[in-house]
ZAKOLLO-284859 format. One line per field, with one value per residue (C-alpha): residue number from 0; residue in one letter; chain; x, y negated, z. Coordinates in nm, 3 decimals, m for minus. Layout:
<atoms>
seq: c(NUM	...)
type: c(a	...)
mol: c(A	...)
px: c(X	...)
py: c(Y	...)
pz: c(Z	...)
</atoms>
This chain:
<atoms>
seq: c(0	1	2	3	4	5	6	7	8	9	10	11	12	13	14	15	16	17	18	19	20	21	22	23	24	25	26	27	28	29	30	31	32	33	34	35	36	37	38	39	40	41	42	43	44	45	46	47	48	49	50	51	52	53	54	55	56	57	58	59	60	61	62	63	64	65	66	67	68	69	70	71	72	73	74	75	76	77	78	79	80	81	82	83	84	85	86	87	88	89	90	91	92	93	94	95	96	97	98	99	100	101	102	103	104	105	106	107	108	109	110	111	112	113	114	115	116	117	118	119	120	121	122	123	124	125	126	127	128	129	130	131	132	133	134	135	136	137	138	139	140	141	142	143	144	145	146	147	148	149	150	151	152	153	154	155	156	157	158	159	160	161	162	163	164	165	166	167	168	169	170	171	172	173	174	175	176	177	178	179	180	181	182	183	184	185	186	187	188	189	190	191	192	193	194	195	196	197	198	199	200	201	202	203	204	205	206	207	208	209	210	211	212	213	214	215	216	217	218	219	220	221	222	223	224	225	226	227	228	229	230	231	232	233	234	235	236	237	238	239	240	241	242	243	244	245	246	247	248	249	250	251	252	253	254	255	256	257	258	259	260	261	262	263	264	265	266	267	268	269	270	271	272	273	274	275	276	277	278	279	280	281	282	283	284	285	286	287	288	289	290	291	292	293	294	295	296	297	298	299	300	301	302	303	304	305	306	307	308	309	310	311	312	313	314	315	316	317	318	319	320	321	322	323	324	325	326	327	328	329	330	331	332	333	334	335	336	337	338	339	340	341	342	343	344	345	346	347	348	349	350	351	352	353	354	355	356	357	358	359	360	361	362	363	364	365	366	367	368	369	370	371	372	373	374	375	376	377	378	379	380	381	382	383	384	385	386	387	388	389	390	391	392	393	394	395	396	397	398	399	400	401	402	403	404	405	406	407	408	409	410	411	412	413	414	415	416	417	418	419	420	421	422	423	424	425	426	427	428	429	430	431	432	433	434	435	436	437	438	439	440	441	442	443	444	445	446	447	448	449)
type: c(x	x	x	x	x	x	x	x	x	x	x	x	x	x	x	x	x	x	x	x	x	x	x	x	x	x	x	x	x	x	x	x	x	x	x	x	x	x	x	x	x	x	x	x	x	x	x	x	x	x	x	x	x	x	x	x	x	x	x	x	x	x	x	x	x	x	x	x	x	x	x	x	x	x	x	x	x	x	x	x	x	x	x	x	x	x	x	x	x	x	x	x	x	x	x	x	x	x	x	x	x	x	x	x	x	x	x	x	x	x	x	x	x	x	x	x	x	x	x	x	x	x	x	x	x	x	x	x	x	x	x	x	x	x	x	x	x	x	x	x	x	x	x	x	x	x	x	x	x	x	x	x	x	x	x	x	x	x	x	x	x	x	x	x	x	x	x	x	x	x	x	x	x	x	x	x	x	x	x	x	x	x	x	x	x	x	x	x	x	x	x	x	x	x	x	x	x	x	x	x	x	x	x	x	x	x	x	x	x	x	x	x	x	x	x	x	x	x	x	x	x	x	x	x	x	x	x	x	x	x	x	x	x	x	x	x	x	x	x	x	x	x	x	x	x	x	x	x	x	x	x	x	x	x	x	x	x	x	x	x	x	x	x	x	x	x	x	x	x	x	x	x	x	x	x	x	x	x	x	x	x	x	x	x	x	x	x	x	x	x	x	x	x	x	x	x	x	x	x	x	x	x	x	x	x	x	x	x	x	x	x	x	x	x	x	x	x	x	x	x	x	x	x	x	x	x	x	x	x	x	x	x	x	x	x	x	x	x	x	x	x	x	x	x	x	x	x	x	x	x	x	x	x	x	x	x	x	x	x	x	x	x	x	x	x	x	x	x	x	x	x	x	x	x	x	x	x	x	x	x	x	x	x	x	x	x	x	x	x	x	x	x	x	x	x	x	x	x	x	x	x	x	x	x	x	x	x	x	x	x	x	x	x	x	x	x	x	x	x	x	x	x	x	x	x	x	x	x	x	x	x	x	x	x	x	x	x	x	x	x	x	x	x	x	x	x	x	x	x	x)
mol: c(A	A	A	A	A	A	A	A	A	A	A	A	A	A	A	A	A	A	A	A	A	A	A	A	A	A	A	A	A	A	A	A	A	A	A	A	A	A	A	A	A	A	A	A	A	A	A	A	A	A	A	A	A	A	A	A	A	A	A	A	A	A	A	A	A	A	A	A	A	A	A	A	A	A	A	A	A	A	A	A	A	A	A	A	A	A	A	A	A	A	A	A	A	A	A	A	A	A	A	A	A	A	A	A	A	A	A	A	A	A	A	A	A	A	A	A	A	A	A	A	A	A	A	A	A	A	A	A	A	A	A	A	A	A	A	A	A	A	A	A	A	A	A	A	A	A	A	A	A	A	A	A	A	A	A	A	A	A	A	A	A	A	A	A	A	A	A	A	A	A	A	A	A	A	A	A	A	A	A	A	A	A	A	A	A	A	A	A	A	A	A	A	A	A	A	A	A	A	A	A	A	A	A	A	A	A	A	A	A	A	A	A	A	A	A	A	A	A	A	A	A	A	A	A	A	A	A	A	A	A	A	A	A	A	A	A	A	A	A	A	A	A	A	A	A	A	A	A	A	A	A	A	A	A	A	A	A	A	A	A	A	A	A	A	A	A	A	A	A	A	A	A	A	A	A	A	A	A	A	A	A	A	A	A	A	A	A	A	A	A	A	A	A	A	A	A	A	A	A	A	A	A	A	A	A	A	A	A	A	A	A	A	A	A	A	A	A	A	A	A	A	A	A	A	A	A	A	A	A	A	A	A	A	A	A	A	A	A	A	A	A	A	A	A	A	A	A	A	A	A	A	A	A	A	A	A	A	A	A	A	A	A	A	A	A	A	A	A	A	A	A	A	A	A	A	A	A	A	A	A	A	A	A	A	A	A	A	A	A	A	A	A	A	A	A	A	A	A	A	A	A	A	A	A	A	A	A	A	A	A	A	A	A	A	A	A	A	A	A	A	A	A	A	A	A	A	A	A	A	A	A	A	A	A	A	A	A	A	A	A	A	A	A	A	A	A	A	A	A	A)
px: c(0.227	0.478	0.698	0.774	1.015	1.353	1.676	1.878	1.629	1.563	1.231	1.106	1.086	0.967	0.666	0.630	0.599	0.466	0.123	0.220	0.178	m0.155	m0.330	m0.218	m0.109	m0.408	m0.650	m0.436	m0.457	m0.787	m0.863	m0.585	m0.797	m1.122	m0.864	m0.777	m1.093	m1.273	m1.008	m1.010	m1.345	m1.337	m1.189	m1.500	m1.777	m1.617	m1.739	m2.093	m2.076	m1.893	m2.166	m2.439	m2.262	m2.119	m1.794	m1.457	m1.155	m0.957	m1.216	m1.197	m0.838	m0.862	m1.126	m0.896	m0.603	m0.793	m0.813	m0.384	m0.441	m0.564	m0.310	m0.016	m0.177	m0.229	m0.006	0.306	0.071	m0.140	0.125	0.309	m0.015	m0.016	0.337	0.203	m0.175	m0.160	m0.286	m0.634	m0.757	m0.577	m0.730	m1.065	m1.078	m0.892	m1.180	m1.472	m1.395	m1.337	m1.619	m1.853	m1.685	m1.700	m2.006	m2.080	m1.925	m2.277	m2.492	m2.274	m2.395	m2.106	m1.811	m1.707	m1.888	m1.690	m1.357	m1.413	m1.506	m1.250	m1.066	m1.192	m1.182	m0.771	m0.759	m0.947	m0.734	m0.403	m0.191	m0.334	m0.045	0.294	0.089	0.070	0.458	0.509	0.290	0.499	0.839	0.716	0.652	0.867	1.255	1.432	1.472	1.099	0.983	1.007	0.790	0.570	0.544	0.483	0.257	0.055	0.118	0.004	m0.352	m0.308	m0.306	m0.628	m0.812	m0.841	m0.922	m1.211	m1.264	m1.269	m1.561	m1.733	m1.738	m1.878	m2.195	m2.280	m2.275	m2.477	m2.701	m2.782	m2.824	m3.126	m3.192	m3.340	m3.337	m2.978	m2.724	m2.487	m2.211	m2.405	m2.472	m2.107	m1.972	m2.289	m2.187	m1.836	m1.798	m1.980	m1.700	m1.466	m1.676	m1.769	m1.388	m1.281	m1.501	m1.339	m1.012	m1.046	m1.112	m0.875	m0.556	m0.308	m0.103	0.283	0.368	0.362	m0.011	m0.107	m0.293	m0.296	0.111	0.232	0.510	0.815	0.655	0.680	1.032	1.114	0.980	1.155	1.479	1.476	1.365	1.596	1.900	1.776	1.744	1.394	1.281	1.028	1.106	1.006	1.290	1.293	1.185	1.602	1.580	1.343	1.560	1.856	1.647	1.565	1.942	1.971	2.010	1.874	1.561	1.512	1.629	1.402	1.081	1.140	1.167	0.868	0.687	0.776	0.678	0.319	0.311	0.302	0.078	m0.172	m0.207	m0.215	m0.453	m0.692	m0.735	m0.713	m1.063	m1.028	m0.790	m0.956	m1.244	m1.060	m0.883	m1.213	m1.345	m1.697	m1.870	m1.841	m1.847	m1.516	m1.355	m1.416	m1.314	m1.021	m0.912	m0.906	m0.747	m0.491	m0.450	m0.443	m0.099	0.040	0.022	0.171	0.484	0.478	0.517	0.773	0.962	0.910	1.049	1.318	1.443	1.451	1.614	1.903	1.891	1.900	1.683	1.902	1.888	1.498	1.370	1.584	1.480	1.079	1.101	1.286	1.012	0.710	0.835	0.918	0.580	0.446	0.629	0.544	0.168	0.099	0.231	m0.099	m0.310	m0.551	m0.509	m0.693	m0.385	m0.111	m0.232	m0.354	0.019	0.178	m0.041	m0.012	0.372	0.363	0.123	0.355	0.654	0.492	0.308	0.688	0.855	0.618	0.646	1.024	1.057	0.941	1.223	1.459	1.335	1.262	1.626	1.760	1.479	1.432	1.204	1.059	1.264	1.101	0.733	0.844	1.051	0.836	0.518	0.727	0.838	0.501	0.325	0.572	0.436	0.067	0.173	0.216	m0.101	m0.239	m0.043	m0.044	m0.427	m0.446	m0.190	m0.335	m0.692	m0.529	m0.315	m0.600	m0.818	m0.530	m0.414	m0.682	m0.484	m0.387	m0.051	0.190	0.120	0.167	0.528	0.624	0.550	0.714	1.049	1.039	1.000	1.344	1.492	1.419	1.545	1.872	1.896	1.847	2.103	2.350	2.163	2.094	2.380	2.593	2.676	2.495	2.146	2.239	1.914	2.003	2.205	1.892	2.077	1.839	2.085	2.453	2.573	2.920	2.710	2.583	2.710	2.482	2.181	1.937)
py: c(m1.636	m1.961	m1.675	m1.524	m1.809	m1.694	m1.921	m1.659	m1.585	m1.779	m2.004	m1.771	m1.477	m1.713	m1.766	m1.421	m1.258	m1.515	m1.447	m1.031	m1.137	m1.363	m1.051	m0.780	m0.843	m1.090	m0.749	m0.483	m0.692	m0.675	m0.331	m0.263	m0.546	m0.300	0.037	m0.110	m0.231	0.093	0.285	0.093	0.008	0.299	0.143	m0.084	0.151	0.376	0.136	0.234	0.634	0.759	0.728	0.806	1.109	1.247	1.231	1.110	0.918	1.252	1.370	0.970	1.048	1.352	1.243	0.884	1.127	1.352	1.099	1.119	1.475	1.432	1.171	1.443	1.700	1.521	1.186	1.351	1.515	1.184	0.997	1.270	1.212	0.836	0.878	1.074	0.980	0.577	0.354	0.285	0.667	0.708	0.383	0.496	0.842	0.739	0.455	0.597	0.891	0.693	0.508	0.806	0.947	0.622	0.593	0.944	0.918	0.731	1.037	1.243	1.385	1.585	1.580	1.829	1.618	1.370	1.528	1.657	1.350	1.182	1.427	1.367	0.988	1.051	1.307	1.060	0.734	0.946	0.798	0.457	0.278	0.452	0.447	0.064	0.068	0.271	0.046	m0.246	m0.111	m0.085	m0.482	m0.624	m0.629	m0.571	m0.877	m1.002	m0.652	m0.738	m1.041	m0.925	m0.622	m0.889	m1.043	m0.693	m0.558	m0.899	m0.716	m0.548	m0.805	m0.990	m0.708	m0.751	m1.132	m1.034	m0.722	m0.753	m0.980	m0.904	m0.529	m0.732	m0.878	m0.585	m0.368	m0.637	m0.826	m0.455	m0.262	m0.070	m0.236	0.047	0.326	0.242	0.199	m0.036	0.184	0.327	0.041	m0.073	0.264	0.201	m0.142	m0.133	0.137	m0.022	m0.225	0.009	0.172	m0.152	m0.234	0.126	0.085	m0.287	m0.110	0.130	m0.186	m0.435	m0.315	m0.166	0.173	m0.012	m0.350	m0.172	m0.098	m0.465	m0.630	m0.915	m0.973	m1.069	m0.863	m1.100	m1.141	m0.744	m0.753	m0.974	m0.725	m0.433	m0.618	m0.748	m0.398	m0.238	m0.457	m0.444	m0.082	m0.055	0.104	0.381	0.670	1.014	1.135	1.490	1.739	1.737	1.283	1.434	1.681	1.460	1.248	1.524	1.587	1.226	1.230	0.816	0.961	1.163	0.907	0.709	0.881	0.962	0.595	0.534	0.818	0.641	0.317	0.468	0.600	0.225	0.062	0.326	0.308	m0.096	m0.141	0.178	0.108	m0.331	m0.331	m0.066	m0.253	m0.565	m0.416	m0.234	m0.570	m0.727	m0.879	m0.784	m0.880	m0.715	m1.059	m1.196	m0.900	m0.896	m1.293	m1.216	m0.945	m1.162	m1.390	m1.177	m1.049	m1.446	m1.511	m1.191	m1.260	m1.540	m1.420	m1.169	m1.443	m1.566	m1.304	m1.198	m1.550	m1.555	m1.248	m1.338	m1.713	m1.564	m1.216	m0.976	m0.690	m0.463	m0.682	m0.833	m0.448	m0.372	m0.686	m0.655	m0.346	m0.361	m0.659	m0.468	m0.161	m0.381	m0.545	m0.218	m0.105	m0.420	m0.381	m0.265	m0.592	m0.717	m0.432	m0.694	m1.010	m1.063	m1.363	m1.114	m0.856	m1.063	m1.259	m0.925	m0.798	m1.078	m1.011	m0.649	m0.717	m0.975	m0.786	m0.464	m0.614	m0.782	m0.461	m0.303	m0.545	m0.514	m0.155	m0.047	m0.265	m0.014	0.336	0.169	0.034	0.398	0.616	0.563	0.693	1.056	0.989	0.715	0.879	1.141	0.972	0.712	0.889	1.194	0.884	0.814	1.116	1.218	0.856	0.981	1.268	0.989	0.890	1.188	1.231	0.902	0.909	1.223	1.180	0.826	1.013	1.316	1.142	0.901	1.144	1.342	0.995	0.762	0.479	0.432	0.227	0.545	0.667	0.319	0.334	0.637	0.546	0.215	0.416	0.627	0.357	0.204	0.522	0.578	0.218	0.332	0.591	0.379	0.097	0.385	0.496	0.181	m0.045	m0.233	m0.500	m0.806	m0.766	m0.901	m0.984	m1.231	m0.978	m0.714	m0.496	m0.493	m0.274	m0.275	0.036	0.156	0.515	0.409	0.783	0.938	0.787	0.876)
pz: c(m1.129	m1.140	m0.861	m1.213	m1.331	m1.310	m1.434	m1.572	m1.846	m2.133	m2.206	m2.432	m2.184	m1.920	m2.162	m2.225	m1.889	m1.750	m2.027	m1.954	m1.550	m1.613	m1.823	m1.537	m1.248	m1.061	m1.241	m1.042	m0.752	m0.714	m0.770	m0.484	m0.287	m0.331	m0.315	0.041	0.154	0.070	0.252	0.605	0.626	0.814	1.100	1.112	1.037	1.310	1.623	1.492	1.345	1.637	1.833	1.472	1.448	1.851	1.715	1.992	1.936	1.804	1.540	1.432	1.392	1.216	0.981	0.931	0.847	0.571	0.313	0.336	0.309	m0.031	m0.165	m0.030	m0.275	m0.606	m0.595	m0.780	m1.049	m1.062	m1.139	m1.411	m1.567	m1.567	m1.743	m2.032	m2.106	m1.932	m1.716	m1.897	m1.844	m1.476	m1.346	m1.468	m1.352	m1.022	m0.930	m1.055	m0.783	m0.554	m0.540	m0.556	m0.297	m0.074	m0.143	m0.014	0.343	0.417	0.391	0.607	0.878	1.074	1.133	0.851	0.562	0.703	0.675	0.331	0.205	0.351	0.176	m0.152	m0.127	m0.092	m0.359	m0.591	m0.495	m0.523	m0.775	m0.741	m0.595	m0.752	m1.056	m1.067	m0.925	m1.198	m1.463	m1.354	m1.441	m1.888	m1.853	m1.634	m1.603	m1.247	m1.178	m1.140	m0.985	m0.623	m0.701	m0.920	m0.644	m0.379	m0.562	m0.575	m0.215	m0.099	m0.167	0.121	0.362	0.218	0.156	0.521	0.551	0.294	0.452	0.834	0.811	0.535	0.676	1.006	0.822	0.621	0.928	1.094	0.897	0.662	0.957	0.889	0.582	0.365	0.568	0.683	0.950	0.891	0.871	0.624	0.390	0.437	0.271	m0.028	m0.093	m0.069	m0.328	m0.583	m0.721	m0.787	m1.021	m1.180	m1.196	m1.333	m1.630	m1.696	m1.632	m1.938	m2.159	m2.002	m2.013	m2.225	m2.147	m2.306	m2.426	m2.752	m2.750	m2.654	m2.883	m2.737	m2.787	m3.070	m3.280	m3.151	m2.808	m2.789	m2.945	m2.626	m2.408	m2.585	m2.576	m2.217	m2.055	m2.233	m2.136	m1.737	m1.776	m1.734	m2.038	m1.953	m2.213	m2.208	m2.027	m1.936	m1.628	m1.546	m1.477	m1.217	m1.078	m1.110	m0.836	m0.625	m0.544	m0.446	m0.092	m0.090	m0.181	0.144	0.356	0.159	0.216	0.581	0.655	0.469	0.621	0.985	0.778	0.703	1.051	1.184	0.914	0.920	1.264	1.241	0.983	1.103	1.482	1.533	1.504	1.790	1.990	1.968	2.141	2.386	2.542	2.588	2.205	2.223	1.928	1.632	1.403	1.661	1.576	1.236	1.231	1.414	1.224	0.931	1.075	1.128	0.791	0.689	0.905	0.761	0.451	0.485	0.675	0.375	0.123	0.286	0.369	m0.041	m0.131	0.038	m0.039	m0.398	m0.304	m0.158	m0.387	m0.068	0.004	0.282	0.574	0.468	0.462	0.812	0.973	0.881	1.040	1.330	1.432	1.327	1.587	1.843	1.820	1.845	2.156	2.313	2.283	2.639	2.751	2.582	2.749	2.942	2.769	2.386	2.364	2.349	2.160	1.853	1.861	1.852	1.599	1.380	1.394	1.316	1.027	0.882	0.898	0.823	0.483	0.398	0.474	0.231	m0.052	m0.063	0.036	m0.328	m0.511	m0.369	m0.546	m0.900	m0.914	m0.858	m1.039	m1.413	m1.653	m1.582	m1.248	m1.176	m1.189	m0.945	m0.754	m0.659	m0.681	m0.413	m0.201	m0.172	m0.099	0.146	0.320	0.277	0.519	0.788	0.664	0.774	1.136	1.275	1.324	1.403	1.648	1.849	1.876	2.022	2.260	2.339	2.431	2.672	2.813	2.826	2.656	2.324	2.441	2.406	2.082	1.956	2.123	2.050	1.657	1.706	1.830	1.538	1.286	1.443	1.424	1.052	1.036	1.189	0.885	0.623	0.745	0.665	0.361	0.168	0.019	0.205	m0.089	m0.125	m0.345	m0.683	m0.842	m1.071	m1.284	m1.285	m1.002	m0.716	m0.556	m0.546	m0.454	m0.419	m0.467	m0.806	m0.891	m0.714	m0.853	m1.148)
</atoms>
């Protein structure tokens, strides 16, 4: 948590969210680190169940896609409710169903179990991530969001160096262990934890800095004072802050961009395993090494990209310029049709720029959306990504199964990720990022915002 230190606040507050960042943040990241993990292991237990269960490449997709299906239908609500009742009871609700329903996919036995639990493990998990977005803006003031965020997101990225070859052993070395395929005891072990962690969650945290305990009655008076002079003090604003946000036109070009954004990274994370294979990796414990090897590099280009960022207080041209690379990696995957070299370079790139995309993306929406605002707007930003969830899978099995080749639905996602790019250069501020002063975006639109 040292990314926390920040010279334009005093020694005091240094101290004090730097102890509210110890207690929370490492926590959250690990329940996203089992979040993520439970979600893509998919990709992995795939290479075995499509064959288990005589499914093809487009009821993979459609089944990948119905988890997204669930998020699109009760991440706005999820989050409302996070903004009235707290974390402590939305974490625990949100895991424990998940990791029932996780647990589930192993006893399915066609393709319609599948979907619906699919299904249900999105509907469960929906909320998770705005939620914690959310969480982060009654602790921390602007300034420290997009590390703190980074911090967070970078969950993503080794969820799959745990996950790609951990997900390799279990489907290995447990493969009819009890009864069970491997893909089966992958799903069964894998959603263990987040019930474990739900129930710890419930204990653990604390819903405001007002309710925690373990802060004393000046430390909270910092907090008070700071969020409130950044503008990040969560009150119970009304239905019309939410409103106010809907006839923001950032927001659309907001969620269309990260719609395309989802698009990409769903695709990424769902089908390397896939690709891997298909250029000529034939063991499942290479692939699951390389895929975490993979992850490793990219979350290290994320870092950086996340520091320096914050060094030279700019978010526009960091968020345009992680993108443009990840969808020009992605268009230039066919180049690495025959050769395992090529693709896992240009893979590595897209994952780094997609993961540092992602971890400064979300500074954007909490410095226009406040309050009730805030919860909708981000948690609506969201969801309307979670709909990309749901098509880009969808669409790579369908067009895989017309085409042969998975190479043109990765382009033609890559060229609408740079188009969506191309709206949000003439969306997003122009000015300079001034983080130091707790504006994470200048905007000569201020107006307009919420």
């Amino acid at each position: 948590m040292r990314s926390l230190d920040d010279k334009n606040i005093s020694l005091q507050e240094k101290q004090v969210f730097w102890r509210i960042g110890v207690r929370i943040v490492p926590f959250l990241f690990l329940c996203y680190v089992v979040a993520m993990m439970d979600r893509l292991n998919v990709g992995f237990a795939k290479l075995q169940f499509i064959a288990d269960l005589h499914l093809n490449e487009a009821v993979y997709g459609m089944a990948a896609g119905f988890l997204y299906l669930g998020y699109i239908l009760f991440e706005v609500p999820s989050n409302m409710l996070l903004h009235r009742r707290g974390v402590r009871q939305t974490l625990l609700r949100i895991m424990l169903l998940w990791g029932v329903f996780t647990m589930a996919l192993a006893f399915a036995s066609n393709r319609y179990e599948f979907y619906a639990l699919r299904f249900m493990v999105g509907a469960a998990e929906a909320g998770f991530f705005p939620g914690v977005l959310l969480y982060f803006t009654y602790w921390f003031p602007d300034r420290m969001r997009a590390r703190v965020t980074s911090l967070f997101v970078m969950a993503l990225p080794v969820s799959g160096i745990v996950g790609g070859p951990m997900a390799a052993w279990i489907m290995t070395d447990f493969d009819r262990v009890f009864g069970l395929r491997g893909w089966q005891s992958l799903f069964v072990l894998e959603g263990i934890p987040a019930l474990i962690l739900g129930v710890v969650a419930y204990f653990y945290l604390s819903n405001r800095p007002a309710d925690a305990a373990w802060l004393s009655a000046e430390e909270k008076r910092v907090v008070a004072s700071t969020l409130g002079a950044s503008g990040s003090s969560a009150s119970h604003a009304g239905p019309s802050k939410l409103r106010e946000a809907l006839r923001n036109k950032t927001l659309y070009s907001l969620a269309i961009c990260y719609f395309a954004f989802y698009c990409v990274e769903n695709a990424l994370l769902l089908w390397i395993p896939t690709l891997l294979k298909s250029v000529g990796v034939g063991s499942l414990i290479n692939i699951g090494w390389l895929s975490g090897g993979i992850s490793v590099m990219a979350t290290l280009g994320m870092l950086a990209v996340s520091f320096s960022s914050d060094h030279f207080a700019e978010r526009r041209w960091h968020v345009l310029g992680c993108g443009v690379v990840s969808a020009i990696s992605f268009l230039l995957l066919p180049l690495g049709a025959h050769s395992v070299q090529i693709t896992v370079v240009l893979l590595l790139v897209s994952s780094a720029a997609v993961f540092g995309f992602l971890s400064l993306f979300w500074t954007i929406p909490s410095a226009y959306f406040k309050d009730q605002a805030a919860a909708g707007g981000i948690a609506l930003i969201s969801s309307v990504g979670a709909f990309g969830g749901t098509v880009s899978p969808a669409f790579i099995g369908w067009v895989k199964e017309l085409s042969g080749s998975f190479y043109y639905a990765l382009g033609t996602l890559g060229g609408f990720f740079l188009l969506s790019l191309i709206l949000l250069y003439f969306t997003i501020p122009r000015k300079r990022t001034d983080v130091s002063a707790g504006r994470p975006l200048a905007t000569a639109s201020r107006t307009e915002s919420a």
